[in-house]
DOZABA-490713 format. One record per residue (C-alpha): residue in one letter; x, y, z. Coordinates in Angstrom, 2 decimals, padded with zeros to 5 digits. Each point is the difference from the previous one (the first is absolute). Example, Ala and Ser with C-alpha at 12.3 -4.5 7.8 and 13.67 -1.06 7.14 Angstrom:
2
<r 'A',<012.30,-004.50,007.80>> <r 'S',<001.37,003.44,-000.66>> 
***
This chain:
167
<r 'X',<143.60,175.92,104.05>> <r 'X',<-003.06,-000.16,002.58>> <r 'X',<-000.15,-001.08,002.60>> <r 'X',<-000.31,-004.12,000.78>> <r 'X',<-002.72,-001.47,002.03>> <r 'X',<001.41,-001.63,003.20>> <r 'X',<000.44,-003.76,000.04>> <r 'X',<-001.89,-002.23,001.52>> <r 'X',<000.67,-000.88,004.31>> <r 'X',<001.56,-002.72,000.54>> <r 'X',<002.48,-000.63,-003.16>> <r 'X',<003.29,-001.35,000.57>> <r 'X',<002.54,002.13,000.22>> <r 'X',<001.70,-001.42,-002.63>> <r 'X',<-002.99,000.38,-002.22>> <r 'X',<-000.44,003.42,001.08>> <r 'X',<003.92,000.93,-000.03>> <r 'X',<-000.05,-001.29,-003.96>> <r 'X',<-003.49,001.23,-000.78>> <r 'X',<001.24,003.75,001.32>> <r 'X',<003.25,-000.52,-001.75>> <r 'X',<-001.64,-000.79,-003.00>> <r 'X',<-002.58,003.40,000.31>> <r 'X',<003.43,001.87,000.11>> <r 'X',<001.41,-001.53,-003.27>> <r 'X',<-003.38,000.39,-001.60>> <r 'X',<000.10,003.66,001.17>> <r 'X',<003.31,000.18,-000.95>> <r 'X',<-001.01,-000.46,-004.23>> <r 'X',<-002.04,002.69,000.36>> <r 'X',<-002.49,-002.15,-002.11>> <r 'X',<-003.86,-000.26,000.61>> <r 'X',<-001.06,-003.78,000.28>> <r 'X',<-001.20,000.59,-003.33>> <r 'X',<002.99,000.78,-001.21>> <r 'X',<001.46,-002.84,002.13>> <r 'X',<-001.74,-002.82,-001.73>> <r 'X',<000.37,001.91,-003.55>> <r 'X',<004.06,-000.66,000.80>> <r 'X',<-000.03,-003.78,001.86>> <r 'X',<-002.54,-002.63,-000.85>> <r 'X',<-001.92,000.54,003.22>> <r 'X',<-003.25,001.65,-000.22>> <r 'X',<-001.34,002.91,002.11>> <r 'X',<-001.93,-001.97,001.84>> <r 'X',<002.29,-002.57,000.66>> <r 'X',<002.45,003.14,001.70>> <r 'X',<-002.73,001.18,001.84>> <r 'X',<-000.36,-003.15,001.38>> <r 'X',<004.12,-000.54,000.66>> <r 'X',<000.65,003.25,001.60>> <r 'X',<-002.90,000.05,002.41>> <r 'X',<001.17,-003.25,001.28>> <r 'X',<-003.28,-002.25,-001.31>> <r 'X',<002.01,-002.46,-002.09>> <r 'X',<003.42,-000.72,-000.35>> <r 'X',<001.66,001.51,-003.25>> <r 'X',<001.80,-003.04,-002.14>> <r 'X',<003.85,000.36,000.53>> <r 'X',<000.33,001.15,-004.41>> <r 'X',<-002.70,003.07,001.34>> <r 'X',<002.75,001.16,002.49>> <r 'X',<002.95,-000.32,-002.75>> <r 'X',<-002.15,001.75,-002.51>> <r 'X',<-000.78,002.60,002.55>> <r 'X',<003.92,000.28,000.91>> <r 'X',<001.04,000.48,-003.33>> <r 'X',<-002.57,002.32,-001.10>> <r 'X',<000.85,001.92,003.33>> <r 'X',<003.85,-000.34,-001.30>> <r 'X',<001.46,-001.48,003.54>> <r 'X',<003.28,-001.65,-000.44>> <r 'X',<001.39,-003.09,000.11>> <r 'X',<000.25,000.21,004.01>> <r 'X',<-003.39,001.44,000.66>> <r 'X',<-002.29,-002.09,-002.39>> <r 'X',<002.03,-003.16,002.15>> <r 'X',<-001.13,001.52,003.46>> <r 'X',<-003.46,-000.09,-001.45>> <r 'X',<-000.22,-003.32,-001.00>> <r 'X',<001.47,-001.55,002.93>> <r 'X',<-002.88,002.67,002.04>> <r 'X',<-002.63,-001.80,-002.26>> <r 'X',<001.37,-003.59,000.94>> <r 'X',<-000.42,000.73,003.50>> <r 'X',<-003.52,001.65,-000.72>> <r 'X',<-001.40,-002.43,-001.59>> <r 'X',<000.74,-002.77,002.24>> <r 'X',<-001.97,001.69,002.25>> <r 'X',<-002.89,001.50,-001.69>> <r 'X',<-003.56,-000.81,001.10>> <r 'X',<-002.03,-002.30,-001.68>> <r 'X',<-003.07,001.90,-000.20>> <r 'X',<000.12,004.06,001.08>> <r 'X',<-002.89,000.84,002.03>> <r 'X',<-003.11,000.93,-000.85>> <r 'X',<-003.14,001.52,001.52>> <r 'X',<-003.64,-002.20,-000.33>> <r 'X',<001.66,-003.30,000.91>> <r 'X',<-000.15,-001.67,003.07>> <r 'X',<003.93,-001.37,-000.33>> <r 'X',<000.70,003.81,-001.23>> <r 'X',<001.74,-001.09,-003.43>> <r 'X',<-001.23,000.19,-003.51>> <r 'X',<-002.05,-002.39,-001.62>> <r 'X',<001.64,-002.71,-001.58>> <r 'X',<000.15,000.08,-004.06>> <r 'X',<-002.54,-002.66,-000.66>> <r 'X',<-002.27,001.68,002.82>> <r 'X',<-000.23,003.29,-002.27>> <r 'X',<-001.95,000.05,-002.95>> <r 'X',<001.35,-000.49,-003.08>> <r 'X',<-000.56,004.21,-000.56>> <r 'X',<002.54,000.18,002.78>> <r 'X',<002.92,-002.14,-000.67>> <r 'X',<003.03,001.65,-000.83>> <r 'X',<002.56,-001.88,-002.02>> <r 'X',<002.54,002.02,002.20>> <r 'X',<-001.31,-001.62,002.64>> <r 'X',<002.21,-003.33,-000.17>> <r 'X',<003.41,001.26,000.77>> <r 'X',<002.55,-000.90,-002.59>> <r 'X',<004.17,000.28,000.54>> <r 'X',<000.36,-000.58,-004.05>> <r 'X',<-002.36,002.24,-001.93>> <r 'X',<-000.01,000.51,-003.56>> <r 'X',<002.94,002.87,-001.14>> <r 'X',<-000.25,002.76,-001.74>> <r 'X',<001.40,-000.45,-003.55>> <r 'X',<003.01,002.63,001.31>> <r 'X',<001.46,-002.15,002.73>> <r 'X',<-000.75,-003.74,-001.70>> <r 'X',<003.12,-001.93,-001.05>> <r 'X',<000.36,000.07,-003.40>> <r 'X',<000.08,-003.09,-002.16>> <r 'X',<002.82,-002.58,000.24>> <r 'X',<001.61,000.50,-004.20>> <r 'X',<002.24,-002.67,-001.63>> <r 'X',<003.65,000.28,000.60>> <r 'X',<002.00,002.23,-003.01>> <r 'X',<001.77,-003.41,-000.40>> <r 'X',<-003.52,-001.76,-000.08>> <r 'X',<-000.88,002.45,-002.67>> <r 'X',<002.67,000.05,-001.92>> <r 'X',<-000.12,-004.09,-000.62>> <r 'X',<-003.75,000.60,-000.52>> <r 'X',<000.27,002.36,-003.06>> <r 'X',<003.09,-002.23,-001.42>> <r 'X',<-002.23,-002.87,000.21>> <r 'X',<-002.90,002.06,-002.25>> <r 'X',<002.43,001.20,-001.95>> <r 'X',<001.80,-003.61,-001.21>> <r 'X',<-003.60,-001.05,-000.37>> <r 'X',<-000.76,002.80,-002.05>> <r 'X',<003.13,-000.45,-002.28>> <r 'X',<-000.60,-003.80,-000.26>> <r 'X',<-003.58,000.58,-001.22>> <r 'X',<001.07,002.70,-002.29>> <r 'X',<003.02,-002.31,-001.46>> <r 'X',<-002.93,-002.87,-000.05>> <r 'X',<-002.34,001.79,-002.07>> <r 'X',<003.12,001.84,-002.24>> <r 'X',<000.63,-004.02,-000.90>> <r 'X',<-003.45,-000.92,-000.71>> <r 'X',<-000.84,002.97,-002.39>> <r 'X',<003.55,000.01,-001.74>> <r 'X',<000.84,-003.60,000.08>> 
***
């Protein structure tokens, strides 16, 4: 993989412990960031912007990255309890050149060209269709007094109309 541009001075070592952890893992796939958001539902952009330490990935971005990277049970824990501790104490706003307070412009100082819906940092982002929980299906016993319910109906209305075009 290339090489990764430094982070910026002044990050918090726990930021910049978990943000070179997460480089590693990211190496580890072998993947391009391409490739990266092809497998997890995190965009290219969005891992440029996690793993050079300008927004804070949401905690499903480091499972998805964990299990595409195949860490065990063990490992994938270690990095969630590194991205609790990172997060806490992530800065606001990274810094920026061109303002007098050094960070970024806010999102409703940008024009609209600029904003980025990635922008807003979200723990609970949509999932890709692989990982979402399936939907919750009837009990076998629910099912079972379901169809014996269409059934009786079924035999009643035959038995009904039998009677009416016989009798």
């Amino acid at each position: 993989m290339g090489a990764w541009q430094p982070l910026p001075e002044g990050l918090p070592p726990e930021v910049r412990h978990f943000v070179e952890q997460l480089r590693l893992l990211k190496d580890r796939t072998g993947l391009s960031l391409v490739a990266l958001g092809a497998r997890t539902a995190y965009s290219k952009s969005s891992w440029q912007r996690y793993l050079n330490a300008t927004q804070p990935p949401p905690r499903q971005a480091v499972v998805a990255l964990c299990r595409v990277a195949g860490t065990g049970a063990e490992e994938a824990e270690r990095f969630g309890v590194r991205w609790e501790l990172a997060v806490k104490v992530w800065p606001k706003q990274p810094t920026a050149p061109g303002r007098p307070d050094g960070g970024e412009p806010a999102l409703h100082e940008r024009p609209a060209t600029e904003q980025d819906p990635g922008d807003d940092y979200e723990d609970d982002p949509t999932l890709p269709w692989w990982d979402a929980p399936l939907p919750a299906r009837p009990s076998p016993s629910r099912r079972l007094l379901t169809a014996a319910v269409v059934l009786a109906a079924l035999l009643a209305l035959t038995a009904l109309v039998g009677a009416l075009a016989f009798g």
